[in-house]
N, C-alpha and C positions, 0 to 999 in steps of 0.2 A: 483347697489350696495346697495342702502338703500334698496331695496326688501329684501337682505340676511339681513342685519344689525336689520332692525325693530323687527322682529319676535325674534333674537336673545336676543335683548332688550327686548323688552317683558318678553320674560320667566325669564332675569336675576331678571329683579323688582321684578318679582312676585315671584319669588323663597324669594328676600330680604323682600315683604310684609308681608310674612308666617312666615319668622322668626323673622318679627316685633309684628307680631302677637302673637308667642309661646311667647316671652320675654312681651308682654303684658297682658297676662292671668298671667304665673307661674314667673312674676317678686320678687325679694326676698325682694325689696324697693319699698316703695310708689314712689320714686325719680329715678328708672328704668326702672317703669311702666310712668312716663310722659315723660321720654326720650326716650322712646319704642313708644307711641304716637301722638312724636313729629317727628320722622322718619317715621312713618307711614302715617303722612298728607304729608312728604316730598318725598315721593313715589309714594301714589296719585298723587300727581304734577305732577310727573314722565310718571307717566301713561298716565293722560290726554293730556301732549304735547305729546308724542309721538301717541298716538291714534288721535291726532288732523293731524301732520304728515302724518299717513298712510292714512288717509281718504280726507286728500287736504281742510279742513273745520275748519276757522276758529273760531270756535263756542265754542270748547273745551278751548281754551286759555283763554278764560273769564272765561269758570267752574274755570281754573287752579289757577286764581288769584284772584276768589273768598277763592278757598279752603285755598289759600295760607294767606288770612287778617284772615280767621277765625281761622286757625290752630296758628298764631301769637297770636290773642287773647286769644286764649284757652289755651295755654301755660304758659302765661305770667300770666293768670287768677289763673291755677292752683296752679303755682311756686308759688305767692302769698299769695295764701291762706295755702299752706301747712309751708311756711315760718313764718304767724302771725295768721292763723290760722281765718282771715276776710279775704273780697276781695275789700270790700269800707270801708273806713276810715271815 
């Protein structure tokens, strides 16, 4: 049953990555564009467990939680800066 399920998953991410993607180029806000690639590291994650999953290797679950601390920072980074306009005080 996960043989049908993964493949399935798969394509739904990836269909969702693309239209992370379109909303991150032709976003109308600076504040759609960090929400757009804030989903977009949250997909990658998506991706990397599951591709960890199909392959029986645990190797991927550490990309997953790396991507996962950096996409936090990057975030919080951005939010930040667009709210005072610095990023350290």
């Amino acid at each position: 049953m996960l043989a049908f399920i993964l493949p399935l998953a798969f394509t739904m991410v990836t269909i969702a990555l693309l239209l992370n993607l379109y909303r991150l180029i032709l976003g109308p806000s600076v504040s759609d564009r960090i929400l757009a690639l804030d989903t977009l590291y949250i997909n990658a994650i998506a991706l990397f467990i599951m591709l960890s999953l199909y392959l029986e290797n645990s190797l991927y679950f550490e990309s997953a939680l790396l991507i996962a601390v950096m996409g936090f920072v990057s975030t919080l980074a951005l939010s930040k800066y667009l709210l005072r306009g610095d990023i350290i005080e």
